[in-house]
C-alpha positions as CSV (number, residue, x, y, z in Angstrom):
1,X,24.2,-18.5,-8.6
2,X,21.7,-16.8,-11.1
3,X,22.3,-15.5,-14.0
4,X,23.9,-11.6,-14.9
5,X,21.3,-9.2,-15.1
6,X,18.4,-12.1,-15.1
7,X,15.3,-12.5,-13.3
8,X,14.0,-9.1,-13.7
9,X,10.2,-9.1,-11.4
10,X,7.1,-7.5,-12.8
11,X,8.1,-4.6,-10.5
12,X,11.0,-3.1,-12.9
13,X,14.4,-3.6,-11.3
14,X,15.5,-6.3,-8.8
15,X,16.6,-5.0,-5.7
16,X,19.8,-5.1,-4.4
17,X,18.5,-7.3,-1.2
18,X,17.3,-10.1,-4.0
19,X,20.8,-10.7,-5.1
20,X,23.7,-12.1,-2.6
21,X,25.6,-9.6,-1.7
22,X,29.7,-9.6,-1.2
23,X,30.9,-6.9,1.0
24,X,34.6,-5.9,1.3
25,X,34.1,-4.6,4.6
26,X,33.0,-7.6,6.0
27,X,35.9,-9.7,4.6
28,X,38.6,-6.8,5.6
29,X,36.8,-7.0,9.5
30,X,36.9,-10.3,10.1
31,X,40.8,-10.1,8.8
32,X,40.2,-12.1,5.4
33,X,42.1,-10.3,3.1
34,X,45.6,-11.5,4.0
35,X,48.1,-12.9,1.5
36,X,47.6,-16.7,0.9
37,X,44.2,-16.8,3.5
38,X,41.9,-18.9,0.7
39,X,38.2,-19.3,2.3
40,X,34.9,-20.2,1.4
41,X,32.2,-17.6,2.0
42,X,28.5,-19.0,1.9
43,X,25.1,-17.2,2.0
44,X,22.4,-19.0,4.3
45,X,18.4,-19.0,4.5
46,X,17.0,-20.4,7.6
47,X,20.0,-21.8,8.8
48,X,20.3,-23.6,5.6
49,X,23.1,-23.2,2.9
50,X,22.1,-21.4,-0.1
51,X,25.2,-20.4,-2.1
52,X,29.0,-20.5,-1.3
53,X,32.0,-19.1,-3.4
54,X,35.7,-19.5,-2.4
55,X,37.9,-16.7,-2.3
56,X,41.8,-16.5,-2.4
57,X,43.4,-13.0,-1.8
58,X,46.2,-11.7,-3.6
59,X,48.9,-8.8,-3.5
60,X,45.7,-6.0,-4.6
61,X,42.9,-8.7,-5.8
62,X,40.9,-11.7,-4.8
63,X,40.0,-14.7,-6.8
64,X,36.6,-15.7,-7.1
65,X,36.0,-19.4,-8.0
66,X,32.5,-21.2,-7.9
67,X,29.6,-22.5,-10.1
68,X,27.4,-20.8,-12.1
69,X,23.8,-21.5,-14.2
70,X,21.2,-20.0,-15.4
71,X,18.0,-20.6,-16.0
72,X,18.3,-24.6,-14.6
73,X,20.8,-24.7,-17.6
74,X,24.4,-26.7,-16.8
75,X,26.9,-25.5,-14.3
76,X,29.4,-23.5,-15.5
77,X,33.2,-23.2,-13.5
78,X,33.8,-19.8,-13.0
79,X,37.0,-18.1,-11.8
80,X,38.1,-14.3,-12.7
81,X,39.7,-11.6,-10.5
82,X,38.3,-8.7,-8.8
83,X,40.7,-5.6,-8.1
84,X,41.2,-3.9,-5.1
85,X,41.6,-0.4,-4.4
86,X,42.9,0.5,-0.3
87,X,42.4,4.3,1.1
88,X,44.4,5.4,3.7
89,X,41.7,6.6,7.0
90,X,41.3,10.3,8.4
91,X,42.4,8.0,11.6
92,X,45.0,5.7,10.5
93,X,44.9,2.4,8.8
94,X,43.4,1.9,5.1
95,X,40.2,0.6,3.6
96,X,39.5,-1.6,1.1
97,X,37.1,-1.2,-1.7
98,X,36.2,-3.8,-4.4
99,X,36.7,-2.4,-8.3
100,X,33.6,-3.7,-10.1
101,X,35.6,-6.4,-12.6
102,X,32.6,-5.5,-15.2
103,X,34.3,-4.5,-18.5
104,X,34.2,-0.7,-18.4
105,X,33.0,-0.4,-15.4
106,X,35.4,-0.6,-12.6
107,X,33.7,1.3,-10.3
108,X,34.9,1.5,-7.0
109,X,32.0,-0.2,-4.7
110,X,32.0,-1.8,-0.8
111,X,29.4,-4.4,-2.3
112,X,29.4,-6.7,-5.2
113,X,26.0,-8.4,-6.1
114,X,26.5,-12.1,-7.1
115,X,24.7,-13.1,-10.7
116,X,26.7,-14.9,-13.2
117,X,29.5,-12.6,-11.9
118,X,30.1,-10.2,-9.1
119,X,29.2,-6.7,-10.4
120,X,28.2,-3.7,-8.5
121,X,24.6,-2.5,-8.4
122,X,24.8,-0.3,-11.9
123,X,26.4,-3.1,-13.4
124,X,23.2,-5.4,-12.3
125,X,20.7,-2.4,-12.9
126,X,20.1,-2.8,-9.4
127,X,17.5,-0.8,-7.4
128,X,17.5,-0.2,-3.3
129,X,14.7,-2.1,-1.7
130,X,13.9,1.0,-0.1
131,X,13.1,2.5,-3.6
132,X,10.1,-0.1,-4.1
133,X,8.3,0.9,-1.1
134,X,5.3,2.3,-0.8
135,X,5.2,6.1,1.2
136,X,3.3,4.0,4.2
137,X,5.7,1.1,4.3
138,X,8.3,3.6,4.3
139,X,6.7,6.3,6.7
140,X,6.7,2.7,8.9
141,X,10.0,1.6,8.4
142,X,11.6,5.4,9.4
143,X,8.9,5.3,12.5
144,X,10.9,1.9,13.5
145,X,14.3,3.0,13.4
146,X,13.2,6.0,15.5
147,X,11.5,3.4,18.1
148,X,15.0,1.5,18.1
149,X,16.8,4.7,18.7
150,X,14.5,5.2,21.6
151,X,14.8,1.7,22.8
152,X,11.2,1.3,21.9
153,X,9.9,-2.2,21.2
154,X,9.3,-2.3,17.2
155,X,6.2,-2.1,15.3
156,X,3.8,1.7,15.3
157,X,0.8,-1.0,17.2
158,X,2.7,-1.4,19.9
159,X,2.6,0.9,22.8
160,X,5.3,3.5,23.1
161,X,8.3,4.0,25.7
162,X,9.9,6.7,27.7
163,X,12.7,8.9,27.4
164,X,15.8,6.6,26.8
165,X,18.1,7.8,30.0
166,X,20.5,10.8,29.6
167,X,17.9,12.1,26.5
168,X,17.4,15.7,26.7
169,X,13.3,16.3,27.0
170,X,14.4,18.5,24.1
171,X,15.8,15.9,21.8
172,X,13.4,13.6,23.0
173,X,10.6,15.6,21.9
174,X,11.6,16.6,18.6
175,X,12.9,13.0,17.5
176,X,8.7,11.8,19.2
177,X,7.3,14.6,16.8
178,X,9.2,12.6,14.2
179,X,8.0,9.2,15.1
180,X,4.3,10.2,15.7
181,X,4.2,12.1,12.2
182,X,5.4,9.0,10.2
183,X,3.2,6.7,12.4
184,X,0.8,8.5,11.2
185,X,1.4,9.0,8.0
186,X,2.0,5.2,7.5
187,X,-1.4,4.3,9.2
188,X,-3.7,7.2,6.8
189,X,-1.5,5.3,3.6
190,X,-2.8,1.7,5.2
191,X,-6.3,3.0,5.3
192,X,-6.1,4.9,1.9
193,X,-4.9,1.9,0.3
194,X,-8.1,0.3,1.9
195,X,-10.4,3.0,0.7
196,X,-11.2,4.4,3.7
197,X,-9.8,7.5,3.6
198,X,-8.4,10.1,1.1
199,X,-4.6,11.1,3.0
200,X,-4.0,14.3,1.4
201,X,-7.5,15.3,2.3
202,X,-6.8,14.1,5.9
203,X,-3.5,16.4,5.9
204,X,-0.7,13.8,6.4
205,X,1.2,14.0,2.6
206,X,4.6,12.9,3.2
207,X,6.1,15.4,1.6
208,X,5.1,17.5,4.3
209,X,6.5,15.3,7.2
210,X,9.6,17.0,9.4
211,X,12.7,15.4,7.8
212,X,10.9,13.1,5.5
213,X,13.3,12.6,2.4
């Protein structure tokens, strides 16, 4: 595992998707927070082992035990508790949320990000990846979900669909107006960035974009 709070890029913050994440939902849906359940939890990339931890739940915490280094310095046994806090739903049952074990922290998070020790993103100075983005990678990114919402295939070069069956041509027109204007918007940033064109002279600044936020 890295280290706590290391490995800072030249961008500013890390991001939360270049830490391993450790999501109480997760464990509380696949029915691993019961009394005396130990497991190992493990982090993959392409299919091949990365990171593991094991776990062992308690009466309102989990212990965390695995190895630790940073820097390519020597391995380092870690074991500590992390709190839990449970919410009874609007619906029934209860929730379970993680209480950052950071001293003076303790915030209550779904995710803890795995450095030196499991902390939530403040804890780790953490940004969203989303934050880093460019306004065209991001115009793109919101043009995609709308495609998947539409049952579109991905991507603003490939062709678009129909009208996903049971859409009213109403809703299906105003979510298209959405789609078009960040397709848009993401190709004028991809040719400002090429110098090819000026986008607030072309008229597509994202701040003007219909639900754009």
């Amino acid at each position: 595992m890295g280290g706590f709070g290391s490995g800072r890029g030249q961008g500013g913050k890390n991001t939360t998707s270049d830490m391993r994440p450790l999501d109480v939902r997760r464990l509380q849906r696949d029915g691993l927070l019961t009394l005396g359940s130990a497991f190992g939890w493990q982090w993959t990339c392409n299919d091949k082992e990365v990171a593991s931890i094991q776990i062992r739940p308690e009466v309102d915490h989990v212990i965390l035990y695995y190895q630790s280094r940073s820097n390519s310095g020597e391995w380092e046994s870690m074991e500590y508790a992390v709190y839990l806090e449970w919410m009874d739903c609007t619906f029934g049952g209860r929730r379970a949320w993680f209480l950052c074990p950071v001293v003076g922290c303790g915030r209550r998070v779904a995710i803890l990000f795995g450095g030196s020790i499991f902390a939530c993103r403040h804890c780790h100075n953490l940004a969203y990846e989303c934050q880093r983005e460019a306004d065209d990678d991001r115009a793109m990114r919101r043009a995609d979900t709308i495609r998947r919402r539409l049952g579109w295939g991905s991507g603003i070069a490939n062709p678009e669909g129909g009208k996903p069956k049971g859409m009213h041509w109403r809703t299906f027109n105003r979510i298209k107006a959405k789609h078009d204007a960040f397709a848009n918007a993401s190709w004028a940033g991809t040719a400002e960035r090429l110098g090819l064109i000026n986008r607030r002279l072309a008229g597509l600044g994202l701040d003007e974009l219909p639900g754009y936020e």
